[in-house]
N, C-alpha and C positions, 0 to 999 in steps of 0.2 A: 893247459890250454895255450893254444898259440897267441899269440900276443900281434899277430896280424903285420903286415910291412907298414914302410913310411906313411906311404899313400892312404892305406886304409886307416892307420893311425891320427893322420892330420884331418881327415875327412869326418872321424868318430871325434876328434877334439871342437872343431868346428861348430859340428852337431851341438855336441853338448852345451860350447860357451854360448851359442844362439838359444838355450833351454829347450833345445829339439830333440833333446837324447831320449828319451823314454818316451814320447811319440813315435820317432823312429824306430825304437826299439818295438811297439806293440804294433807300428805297419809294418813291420818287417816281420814278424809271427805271426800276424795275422796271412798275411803271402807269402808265408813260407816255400807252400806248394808250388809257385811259382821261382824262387830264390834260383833253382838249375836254369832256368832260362834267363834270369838277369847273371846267372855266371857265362851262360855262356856266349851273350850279348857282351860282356864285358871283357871275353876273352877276344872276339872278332875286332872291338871297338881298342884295342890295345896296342896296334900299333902305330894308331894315330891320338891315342887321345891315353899321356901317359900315365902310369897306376892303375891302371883301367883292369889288366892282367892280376896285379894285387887282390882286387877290390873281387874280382871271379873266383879268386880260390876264396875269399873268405864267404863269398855266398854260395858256394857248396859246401859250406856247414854252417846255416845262419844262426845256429843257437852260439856259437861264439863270439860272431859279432854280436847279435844282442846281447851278450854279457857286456864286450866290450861300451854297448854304449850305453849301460845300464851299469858298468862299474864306478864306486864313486872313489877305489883310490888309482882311476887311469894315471899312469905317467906321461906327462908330454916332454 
């Protein structure tokens, strides 16, 4: 499993240390079906708003992020 860039990495730490991670984790499965369209919002919104790019590829496979923000030995 990819281990995601900086961006989507500081974003899944954030998540977690606010105790959002497994919330996030079950609204993001839950809209999974929607995930291609927040990638590809995320790819438009990337050259102004940076990581943004990052954050699109890892939600064209949201079962990784949800691990990512469901893992409890993430590295920061």
């Amino acid at each position: 499993m990819s281990a995601g860039g900086e961006a989507t990495r500081g974003i899944v730490a954030w998540l977690r240390r606010a105790g959002l991670g497994s919330l996030a984790a079950e609204t993001l499965e839950a809209f999974s079906p929607l995930a291609t369209i927040g990638a590809q919002l995320g790819y438009l919104a990337a050259p102004f708003v940076g990581g943004m790019g990052d954050l699109g590829r890892q939600l064209e496979n949201p079962a990784e992020l949800i691990q990512l923000l469901r893992d409890e030995k993430l590295e920061q």
